[in-house]
DONU-843543 format. One record per residue: residue in three letters; x, y, z of N, C-alpha, C in turn. Coordinates in steps of 0.2 Angstrom, whole numbers, padded with zeros to 4 digits, always signed. Example, Ala and Ser with C-alpha at 12.3 -4.5 7.8 and 13.67 -1.06 7.14 Angstrom:
<rs>
ala+0066-0028+0039+0062-0022+0039+0066-0016+0039ser+0064-0011+0035+0068-0005+0036+0064+0000+0039
</rs>
This chain:
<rs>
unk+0292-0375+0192+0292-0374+0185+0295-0380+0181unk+0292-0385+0177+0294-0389+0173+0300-0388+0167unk+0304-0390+0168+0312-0390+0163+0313-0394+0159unk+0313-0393+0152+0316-0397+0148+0325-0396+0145unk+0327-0401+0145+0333-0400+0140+0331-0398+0132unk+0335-0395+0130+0332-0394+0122+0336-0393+0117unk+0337-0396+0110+0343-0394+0107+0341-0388+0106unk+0333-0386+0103+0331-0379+0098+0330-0375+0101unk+0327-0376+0108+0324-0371+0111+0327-0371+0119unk+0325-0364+0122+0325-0365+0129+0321-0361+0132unk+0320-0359+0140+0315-0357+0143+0319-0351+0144unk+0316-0345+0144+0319-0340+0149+0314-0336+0153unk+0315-0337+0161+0311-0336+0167+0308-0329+0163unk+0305-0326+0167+0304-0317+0165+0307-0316+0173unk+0309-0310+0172+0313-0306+0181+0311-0298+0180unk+0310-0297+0184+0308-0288+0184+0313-0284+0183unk+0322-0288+0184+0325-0286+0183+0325-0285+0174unk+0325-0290+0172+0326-0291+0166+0321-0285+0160unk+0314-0287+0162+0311-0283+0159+0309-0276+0162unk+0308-0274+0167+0305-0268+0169+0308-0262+0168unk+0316-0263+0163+0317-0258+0158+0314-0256+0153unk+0309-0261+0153+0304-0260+0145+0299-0254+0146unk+0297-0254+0153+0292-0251+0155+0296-0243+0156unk+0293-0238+0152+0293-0230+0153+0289-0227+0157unk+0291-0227+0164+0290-0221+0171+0289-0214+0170unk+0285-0213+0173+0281-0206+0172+0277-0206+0181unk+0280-0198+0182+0276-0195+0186+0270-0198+0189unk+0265-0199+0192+0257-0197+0195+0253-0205+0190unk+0260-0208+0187+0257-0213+0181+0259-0220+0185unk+0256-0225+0183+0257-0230+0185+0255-0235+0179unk+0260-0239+0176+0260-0243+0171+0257-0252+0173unk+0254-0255+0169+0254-0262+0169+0260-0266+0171unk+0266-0263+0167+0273-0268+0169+0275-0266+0175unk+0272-0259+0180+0274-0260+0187+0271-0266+0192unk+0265-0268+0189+0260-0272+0193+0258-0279+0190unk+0261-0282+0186+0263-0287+0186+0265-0290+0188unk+0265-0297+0189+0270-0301+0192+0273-0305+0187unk+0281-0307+0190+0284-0310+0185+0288-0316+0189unk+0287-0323+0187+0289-0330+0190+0284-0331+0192unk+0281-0327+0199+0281-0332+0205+0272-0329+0203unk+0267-0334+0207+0260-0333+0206+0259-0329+0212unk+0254-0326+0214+0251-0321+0219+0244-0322+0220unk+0242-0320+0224+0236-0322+0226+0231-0317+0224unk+0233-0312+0219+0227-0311+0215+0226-0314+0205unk+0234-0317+0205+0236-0320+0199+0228-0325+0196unk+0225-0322+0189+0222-0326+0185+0224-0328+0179unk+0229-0324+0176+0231-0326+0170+0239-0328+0170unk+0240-0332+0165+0248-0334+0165+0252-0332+0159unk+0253-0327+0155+0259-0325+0150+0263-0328+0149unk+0263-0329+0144+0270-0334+0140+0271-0331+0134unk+0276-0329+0132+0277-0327+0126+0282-0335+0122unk+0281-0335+0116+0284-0340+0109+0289-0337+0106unk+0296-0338+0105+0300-0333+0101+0301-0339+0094unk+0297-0341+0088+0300-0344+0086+0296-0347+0079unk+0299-0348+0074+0295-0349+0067+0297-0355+0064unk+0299-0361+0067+0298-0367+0065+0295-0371+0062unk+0288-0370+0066+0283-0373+0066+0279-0369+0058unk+0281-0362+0055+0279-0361+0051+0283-0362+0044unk+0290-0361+0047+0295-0366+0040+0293-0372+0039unk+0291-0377+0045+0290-0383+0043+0284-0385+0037unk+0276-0379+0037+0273-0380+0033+0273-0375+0028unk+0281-0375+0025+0283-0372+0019+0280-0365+0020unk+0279-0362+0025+0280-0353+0027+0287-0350+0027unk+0284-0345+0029+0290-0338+0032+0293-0337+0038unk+0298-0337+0038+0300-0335+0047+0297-0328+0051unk+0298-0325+0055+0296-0319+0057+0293-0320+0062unk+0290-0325+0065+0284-0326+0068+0288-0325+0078unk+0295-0328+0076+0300-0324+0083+0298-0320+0084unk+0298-0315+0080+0298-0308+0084+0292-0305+0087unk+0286-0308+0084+0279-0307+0088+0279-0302+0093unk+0282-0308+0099+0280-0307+0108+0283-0299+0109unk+0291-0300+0107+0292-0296+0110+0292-0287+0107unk+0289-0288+0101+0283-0283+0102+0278-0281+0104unk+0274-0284+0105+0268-0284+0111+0271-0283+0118unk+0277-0286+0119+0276-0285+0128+0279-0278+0126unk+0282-0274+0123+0284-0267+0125+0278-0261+0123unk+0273-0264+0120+0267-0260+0119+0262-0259+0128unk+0262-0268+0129+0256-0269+0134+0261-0268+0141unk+0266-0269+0140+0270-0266+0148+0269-0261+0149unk+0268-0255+0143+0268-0247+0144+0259-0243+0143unk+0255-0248+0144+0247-0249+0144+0249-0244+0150unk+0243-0240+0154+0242-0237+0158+0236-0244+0162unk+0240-0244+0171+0237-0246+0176+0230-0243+0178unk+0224-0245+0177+0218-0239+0177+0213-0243+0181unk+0209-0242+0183+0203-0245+0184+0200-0250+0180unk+0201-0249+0173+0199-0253+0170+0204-0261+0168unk+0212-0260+0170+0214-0266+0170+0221-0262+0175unk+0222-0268+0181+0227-0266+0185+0233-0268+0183unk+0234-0273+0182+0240-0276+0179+0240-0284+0182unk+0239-0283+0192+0242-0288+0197+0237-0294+0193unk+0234-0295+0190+0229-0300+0188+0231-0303+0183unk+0241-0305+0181+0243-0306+0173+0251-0307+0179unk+0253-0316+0178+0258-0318+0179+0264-0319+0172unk+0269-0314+0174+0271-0316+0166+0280-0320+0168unk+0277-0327+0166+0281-0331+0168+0289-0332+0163unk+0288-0330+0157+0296-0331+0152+0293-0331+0146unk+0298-0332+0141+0297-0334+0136+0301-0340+0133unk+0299-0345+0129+0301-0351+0124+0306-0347+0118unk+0310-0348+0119+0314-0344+0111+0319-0348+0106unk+0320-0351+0100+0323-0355+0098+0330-0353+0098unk+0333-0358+0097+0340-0355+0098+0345-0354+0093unk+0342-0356+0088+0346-0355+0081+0341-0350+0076unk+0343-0347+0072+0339-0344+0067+0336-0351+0061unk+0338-0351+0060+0336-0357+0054+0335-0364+0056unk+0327-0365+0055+0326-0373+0056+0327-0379+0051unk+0328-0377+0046+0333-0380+0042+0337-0385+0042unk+0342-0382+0047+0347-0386+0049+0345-0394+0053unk+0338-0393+0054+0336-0401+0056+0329-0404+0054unk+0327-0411+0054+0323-0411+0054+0315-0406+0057unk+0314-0403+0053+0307-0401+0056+0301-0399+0060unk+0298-0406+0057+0293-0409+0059+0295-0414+0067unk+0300-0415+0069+0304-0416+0076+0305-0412+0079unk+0309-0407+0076+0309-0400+0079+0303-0397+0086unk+0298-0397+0080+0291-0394+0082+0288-0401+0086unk+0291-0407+0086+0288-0411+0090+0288-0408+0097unk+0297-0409+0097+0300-0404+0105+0298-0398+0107unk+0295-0394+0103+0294-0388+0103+0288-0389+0108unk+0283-0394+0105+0277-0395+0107+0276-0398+0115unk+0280-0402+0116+0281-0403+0124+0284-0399+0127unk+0290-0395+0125+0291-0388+0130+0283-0385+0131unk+0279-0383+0127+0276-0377+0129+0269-0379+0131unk+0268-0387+0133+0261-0391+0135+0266-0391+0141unk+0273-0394+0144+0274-0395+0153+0275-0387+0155unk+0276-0382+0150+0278-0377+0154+0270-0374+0156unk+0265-0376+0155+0259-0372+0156+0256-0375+0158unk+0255-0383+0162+0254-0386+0163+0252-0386+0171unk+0258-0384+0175+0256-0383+0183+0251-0376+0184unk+0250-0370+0178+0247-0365+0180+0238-0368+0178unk+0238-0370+0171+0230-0371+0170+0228-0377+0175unk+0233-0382+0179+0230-0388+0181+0226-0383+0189unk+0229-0377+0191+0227-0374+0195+0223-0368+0194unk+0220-0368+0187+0213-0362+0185+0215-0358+0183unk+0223-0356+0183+0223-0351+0178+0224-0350+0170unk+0222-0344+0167+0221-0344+0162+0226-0343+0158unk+0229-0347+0152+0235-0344+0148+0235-0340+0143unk+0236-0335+0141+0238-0330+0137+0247-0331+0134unk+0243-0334+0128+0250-0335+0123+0250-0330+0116unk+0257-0329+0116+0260-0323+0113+0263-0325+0105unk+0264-0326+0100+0269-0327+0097+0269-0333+0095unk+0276-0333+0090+0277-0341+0086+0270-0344+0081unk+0270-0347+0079+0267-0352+0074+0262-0355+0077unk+0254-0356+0073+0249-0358+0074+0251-0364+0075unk+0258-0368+0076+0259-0378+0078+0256-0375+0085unk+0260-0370+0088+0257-0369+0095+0252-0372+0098unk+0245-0372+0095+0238-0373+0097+0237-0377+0099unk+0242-0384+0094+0241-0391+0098+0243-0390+0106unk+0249-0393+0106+0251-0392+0114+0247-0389+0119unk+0244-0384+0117+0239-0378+0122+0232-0383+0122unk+0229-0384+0117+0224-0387+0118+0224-0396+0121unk+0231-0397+0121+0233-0404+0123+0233-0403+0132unk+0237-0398+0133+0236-0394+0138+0231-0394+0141unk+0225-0390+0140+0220-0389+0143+0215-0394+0144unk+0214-0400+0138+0211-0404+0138+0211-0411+0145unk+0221-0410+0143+0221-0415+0150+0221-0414+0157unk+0219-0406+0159+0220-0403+0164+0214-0402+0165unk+0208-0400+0159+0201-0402+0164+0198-0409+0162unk+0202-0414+0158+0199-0421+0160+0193-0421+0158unk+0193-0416+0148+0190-0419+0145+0194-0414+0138unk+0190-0419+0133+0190-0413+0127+0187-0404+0127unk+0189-0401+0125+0189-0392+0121+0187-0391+0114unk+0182-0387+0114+0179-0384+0110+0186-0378+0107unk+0186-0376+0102+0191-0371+0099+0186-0367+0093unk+0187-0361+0096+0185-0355+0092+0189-0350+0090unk+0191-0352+0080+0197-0349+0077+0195-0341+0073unk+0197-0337+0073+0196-0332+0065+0203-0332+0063unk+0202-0336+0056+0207-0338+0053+0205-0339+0046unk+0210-0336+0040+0211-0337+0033+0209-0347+0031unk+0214-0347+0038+0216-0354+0035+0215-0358+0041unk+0212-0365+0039+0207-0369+0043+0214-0373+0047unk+0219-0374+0046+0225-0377+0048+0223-0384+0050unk+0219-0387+0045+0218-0395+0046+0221-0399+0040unk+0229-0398+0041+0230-0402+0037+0231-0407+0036unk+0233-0411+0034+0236-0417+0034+0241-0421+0041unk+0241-0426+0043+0245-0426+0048+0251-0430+0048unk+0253-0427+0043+0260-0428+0039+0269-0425+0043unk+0265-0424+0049+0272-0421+0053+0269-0415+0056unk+0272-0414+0062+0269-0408+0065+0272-0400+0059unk+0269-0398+0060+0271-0390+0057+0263-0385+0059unk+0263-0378+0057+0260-0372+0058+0250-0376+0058unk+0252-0380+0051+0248-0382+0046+0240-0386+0049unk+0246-0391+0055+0240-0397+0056+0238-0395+0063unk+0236-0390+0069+0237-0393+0075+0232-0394+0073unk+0225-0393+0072+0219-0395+0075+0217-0400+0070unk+0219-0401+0066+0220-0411+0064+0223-0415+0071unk+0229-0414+0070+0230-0418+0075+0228-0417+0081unk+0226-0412+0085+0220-0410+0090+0216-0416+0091unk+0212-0415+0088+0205-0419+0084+0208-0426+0084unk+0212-0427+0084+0213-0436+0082+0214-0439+0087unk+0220-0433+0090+0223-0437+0099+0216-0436+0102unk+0213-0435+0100+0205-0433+0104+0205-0428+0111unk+0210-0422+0108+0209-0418+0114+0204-0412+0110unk+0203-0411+0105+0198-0404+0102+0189-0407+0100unk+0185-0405+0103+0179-0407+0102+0176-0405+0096unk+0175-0401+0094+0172-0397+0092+0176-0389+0091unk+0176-0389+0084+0180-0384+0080+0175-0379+0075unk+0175-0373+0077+0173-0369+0076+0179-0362+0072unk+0178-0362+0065+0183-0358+0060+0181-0353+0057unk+0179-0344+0059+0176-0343+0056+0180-0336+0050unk+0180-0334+0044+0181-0330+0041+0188-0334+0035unk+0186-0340+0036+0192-0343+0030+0190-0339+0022unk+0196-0339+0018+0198-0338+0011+0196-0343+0007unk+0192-0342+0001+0192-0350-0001+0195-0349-0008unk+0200-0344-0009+0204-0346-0012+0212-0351-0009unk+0212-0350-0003+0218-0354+0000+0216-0356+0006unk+0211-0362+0006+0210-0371+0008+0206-0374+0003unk+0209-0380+0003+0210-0385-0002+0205-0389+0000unk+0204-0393-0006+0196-0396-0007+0198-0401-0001unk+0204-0404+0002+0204-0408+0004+0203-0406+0014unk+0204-0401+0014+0204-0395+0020+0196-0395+0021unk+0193-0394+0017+0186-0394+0017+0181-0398+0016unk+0182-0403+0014+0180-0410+0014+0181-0414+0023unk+0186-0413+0024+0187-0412+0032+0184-0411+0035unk+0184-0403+0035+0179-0399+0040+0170-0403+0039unk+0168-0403+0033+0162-0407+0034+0161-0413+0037unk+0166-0415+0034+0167-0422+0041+0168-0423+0046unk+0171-0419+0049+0170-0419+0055+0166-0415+0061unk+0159-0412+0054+0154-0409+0057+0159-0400+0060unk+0163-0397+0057+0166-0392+0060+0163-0387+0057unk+0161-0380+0063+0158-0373+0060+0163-0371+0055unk+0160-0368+0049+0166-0364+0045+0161-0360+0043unk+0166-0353+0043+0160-0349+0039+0167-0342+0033unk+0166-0342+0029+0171-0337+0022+0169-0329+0024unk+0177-0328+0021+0177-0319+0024+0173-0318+0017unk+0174-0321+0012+0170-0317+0005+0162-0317+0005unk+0158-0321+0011+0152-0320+0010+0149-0314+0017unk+0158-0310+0019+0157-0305+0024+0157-0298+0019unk+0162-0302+0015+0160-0294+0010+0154-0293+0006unk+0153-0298+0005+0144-0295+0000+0140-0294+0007unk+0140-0297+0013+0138-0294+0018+0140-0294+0023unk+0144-0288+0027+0146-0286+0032+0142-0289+0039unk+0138-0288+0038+0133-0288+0044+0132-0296+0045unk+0132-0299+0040+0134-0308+0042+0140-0308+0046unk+0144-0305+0046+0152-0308+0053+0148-0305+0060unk+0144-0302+0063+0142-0300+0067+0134-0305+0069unk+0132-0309+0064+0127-0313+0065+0131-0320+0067unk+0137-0320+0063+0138-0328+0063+0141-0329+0071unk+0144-0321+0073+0150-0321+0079+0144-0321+0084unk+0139-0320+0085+0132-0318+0090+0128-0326+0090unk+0129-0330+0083+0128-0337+0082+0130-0339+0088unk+0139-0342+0086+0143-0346+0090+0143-0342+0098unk+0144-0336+0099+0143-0334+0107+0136-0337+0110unk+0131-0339+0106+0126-0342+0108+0125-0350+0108unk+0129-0352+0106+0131-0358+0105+0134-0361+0110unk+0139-0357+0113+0144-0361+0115+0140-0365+0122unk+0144-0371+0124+0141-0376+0128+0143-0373+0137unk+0138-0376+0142+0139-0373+0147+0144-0377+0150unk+0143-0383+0148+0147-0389+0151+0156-0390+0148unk+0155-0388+0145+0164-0388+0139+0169-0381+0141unk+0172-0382+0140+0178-0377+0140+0179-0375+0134unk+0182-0370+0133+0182-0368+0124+0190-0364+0125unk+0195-0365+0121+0198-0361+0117+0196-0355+0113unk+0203-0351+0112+0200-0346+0109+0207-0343+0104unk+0205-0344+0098+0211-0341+0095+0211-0334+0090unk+0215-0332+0088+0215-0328+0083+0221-0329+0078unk+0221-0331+0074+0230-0330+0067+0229-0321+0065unk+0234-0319+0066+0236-0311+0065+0235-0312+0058unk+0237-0318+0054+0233-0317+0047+0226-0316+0045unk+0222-0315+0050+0217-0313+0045+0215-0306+0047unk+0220-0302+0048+0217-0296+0049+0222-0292+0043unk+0220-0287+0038+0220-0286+0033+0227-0281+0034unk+0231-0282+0030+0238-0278+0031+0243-0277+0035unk+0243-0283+0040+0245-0285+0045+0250-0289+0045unk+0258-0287+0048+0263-0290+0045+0262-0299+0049unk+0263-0302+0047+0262-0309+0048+0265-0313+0044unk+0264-0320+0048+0267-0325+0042+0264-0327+0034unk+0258-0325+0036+0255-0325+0030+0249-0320+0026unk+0255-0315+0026+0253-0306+0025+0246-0309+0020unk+0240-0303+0021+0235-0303+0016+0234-0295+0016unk+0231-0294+0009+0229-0285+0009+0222-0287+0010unk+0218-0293+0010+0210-0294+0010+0209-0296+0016unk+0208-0293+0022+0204-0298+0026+0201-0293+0032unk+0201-0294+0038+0196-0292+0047+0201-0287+0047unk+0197-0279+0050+0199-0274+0051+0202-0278+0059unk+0208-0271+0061+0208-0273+0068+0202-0273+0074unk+0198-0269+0071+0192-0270+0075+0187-0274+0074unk+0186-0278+0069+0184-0284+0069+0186-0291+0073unk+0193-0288+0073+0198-0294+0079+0194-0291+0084unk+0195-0286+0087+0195-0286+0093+0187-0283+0098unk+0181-0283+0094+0174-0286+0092+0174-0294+0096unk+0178-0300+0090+0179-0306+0089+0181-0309+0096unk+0187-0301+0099+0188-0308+0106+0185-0307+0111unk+0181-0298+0112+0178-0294+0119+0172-0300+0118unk+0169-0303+0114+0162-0305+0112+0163-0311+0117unk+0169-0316+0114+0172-0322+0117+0173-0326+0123unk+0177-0315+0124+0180-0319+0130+0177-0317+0137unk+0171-0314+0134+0167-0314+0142+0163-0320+0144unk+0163-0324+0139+0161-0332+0142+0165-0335+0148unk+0162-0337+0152+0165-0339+0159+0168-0345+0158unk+0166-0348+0152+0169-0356+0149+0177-0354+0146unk+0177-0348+0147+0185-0350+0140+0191-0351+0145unk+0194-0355+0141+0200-0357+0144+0207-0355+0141unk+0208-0350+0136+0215-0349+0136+0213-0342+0130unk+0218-0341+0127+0218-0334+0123+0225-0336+0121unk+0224-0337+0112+0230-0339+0108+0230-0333+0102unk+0238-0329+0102+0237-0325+0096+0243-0327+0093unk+0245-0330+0088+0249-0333+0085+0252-0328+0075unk+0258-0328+0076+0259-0327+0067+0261-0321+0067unk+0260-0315+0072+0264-0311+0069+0270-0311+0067unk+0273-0306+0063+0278-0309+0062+0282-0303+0058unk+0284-0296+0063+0287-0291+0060+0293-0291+0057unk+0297-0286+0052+0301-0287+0050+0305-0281+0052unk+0300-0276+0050+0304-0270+0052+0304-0264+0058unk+0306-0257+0059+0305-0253+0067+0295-0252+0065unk+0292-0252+0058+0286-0249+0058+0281-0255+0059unk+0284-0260+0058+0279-0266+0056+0278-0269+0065unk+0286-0268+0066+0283-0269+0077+0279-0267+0080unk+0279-0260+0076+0276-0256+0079+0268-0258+0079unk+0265-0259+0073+0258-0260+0071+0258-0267+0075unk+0263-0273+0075+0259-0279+0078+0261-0278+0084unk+0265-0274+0087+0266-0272+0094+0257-0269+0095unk+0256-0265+0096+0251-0263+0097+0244-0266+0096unk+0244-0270+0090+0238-0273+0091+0236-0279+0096unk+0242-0282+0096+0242-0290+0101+0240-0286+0106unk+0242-0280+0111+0244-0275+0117+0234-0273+0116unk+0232-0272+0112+0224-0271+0112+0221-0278+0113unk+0223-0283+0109+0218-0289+0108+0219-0292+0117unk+0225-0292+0120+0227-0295+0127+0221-0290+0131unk+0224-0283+0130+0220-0280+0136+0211-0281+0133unk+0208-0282+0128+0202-0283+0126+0200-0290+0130unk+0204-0296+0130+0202-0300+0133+0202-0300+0140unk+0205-0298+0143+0208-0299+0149+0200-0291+0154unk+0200-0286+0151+0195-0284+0153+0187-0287+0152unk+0187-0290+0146+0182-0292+0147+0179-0299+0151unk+0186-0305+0151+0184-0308+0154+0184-0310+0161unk+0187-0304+0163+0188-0303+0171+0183-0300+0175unk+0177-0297+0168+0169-0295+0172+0166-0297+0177
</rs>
C-alpha cells in the first residue's frame, strides 16, 4: 500500500476489527460485511473500495462542506445488504478510507490543498487498477475524478472516455484544482478522451462551460429537454451504451446532485429520480469496457438525511457491481 505524508489528509487501512461492528448479525443470515475483504486482496477480489471523507475540494470552488460524511453512510447501509446469490460480498476489497483532518479548508491554501488531496487518492489506487481491479469510490467532492481518471489512464496506457449524469458539466476553468475543473484538467493532461455529460441544468452552466463542451466535441445532453420528454433520458442513455468504444475504457460517474432532493453539495428539488440513477448505472456498467464507478457529493447533514444518502449509494454500489459482474 502506497503512503503519503500529508498535512490535511491521512489514510486509514479498513480492519474487520474496526468495522465489522457496523455489520447487524442475524441468525440463518449472512451480510455482505461478513464476506468482504478488508486490506488484503483474495483471489476472488474484483473490485477495490475506498471511501473519501472530505469537502475541500467543494469549498475550494466556492461550495458547501458536507460531502465527508457521504462514505460513511453508505458503508453502514451496504455492509448490512443481505449476502444472496445475487451479490456475495467476497468480490469487494474494502481497503480504508482518505479523511481530512481538519474540519475547515480555509485555514489554507485550497487549491494546494486539493493538489495533495489529488496524489493521495491516484498512489493509493494505483497498485490495485494496475492489476485489473475495479475502483468503486465513495464520497468527497467531484475534484476526486481527476486523480481516478489520471489513475486509470496511466495504468492502461492510454486515454478514458468518461460518462457523467450530472447538473453541472464541472469543466471549469483551470484556475486551481477545486470540485469545479476535474475533467478540464483531465482533458488537458491528456488523460480523458472523450467526455460524455448527460442531464445538465441550463440554468447553472455558464456560456463559457458550454462554449467548451462544443469545443471539445463533448456529448451533453439537458434535464429540461427530459421533462418535455421523459422518454428522451432513456433514448439518449440507450444512444451512449451504443456508442461506447470496444477498444477504450470508460469511466463512469454519477454527482448525487442530480438526483432530485437529495442531500448533497449542491441540493436541487429539480432533477433524476433515484431510479433514474440507478437505470443510468445497471445500463452502464454491464459494459465489459468500464473501468471504475465514481459517486461523489453526497453530503448529509442530519440522522434522516444519512439515512436517504446512506441508502441510495448502498443501491447504486450493489446496482453496479451485479450487474457488472454478469
Amino acid at each position: 500500500m502506497f503512503k503519503i505524508e500529508s498535512n490535511y489528509f491521512c489514510f486509514n487501512p479498513a480492519t474487520s476489527e474496526r468495522f465489522l461492528g457496523i455489520t447487524i448479525l442475524r441468525p440463518t443470515e449472512t451480510k455482505i460485511g461478513q464476506n468482504l475483504s478488508y486490506s488484503e486482496k483474495t483471489k476472488t477480489t474484483k473490485y477495490v473500495l475506498l471511501g473519501i471523507e472530505e469537502s475541500f475540494g467543494p469549498q475550494a470552488n466556492k461550495g458547501n462542506s458536507g460531502a465527508e460524511h457521504g462514505f460513511m453512510a453508505f458503508l453502514h447501509r451496504f455492509l448490512n445488504m443481505q449476502s444472496n446469490r445475487f451479490l456475495h460480498g467476497n468480490e469487494v476489497l474494502f481497503i480504508g478510507t482518505i479523511s481530512q483532518k481538519i474540519a475547515d479548508g480555509n485555514q489554507g491554501n485550497l487549491p494546494e490543498i486539493v493538489n495533495e488531496l489529488d496524489f493521495l487518492v491516484e498512489n493509493t489506487l494505483r497498485e490495485y487498477v494496475q492489476e485489473g481491479i475495479i475502483p468503486i469510490v465513495i464520497g468527497g467532492g467531484h475534484n476526486n475524478a481527476f486523480p481516478i481518471i489520471k489513475c486509470v489512464s496511466e495504468s492502461k496506457k492510454n486515454s478514458i472516455d468518461v460518462i457523467n449524469l450530472d447538473p453541472h458539466a464541472d469543466c471549469r476553468a483551470m484556475e486551481g484544482r477545486h470540485s469545479g475543473n476535474s475533467f478540464s484538467y483531465a482533458k488537458n493532461a491528456g488523460f480523458l478522451n472523450h467526455y460524455s455529460v448527460m442531464g445538465l441544468h441550463k440554468a447553472y452552466n455558464s456560456e463559457y462551460i458550454l462554449n467548451y463542451l462544443d469545443e471539445q466535441n463533448f456529448k451533453y445532453t439537458f434535464f429540461e429537454d427530459y421533462i418535455e420528454n421523459p422518454k428522451e433520458f432513456e433514448r439518449d442513455l440507450n444512444t451512449i451504451v451504443q456508442t461506447i468504444s470496444e477498444s477504450r475504457w470508460f469511466g463512469l460517474e454519477l454527482d448525487l446532485d442530480c438526483i432530485q432532493f437529495m442531500p448533497s453539495s449542491a441540493f436541487t428539488p429539480s432533477g433524476f429520480s433515484v431510479e433514474n440513477a440507478r437505470n443510468y448505472i445497471r445500463k452502464l456498467a454491464f459494459h465489459e469496457k468500464c473501468a471504475y464507478l465514481h459517486l461523489p457529493e453526497g453530503a448529509p447533514t442530519t440522522i434522516q438525511e444519512e439515512k436517504i444518502v446512506g441508502k441510495t449509494l448502498a443501491y447504486l454500489v450493489w446496482d453496479f457491481i451485479t450487474s457488472n459482474n454478469r
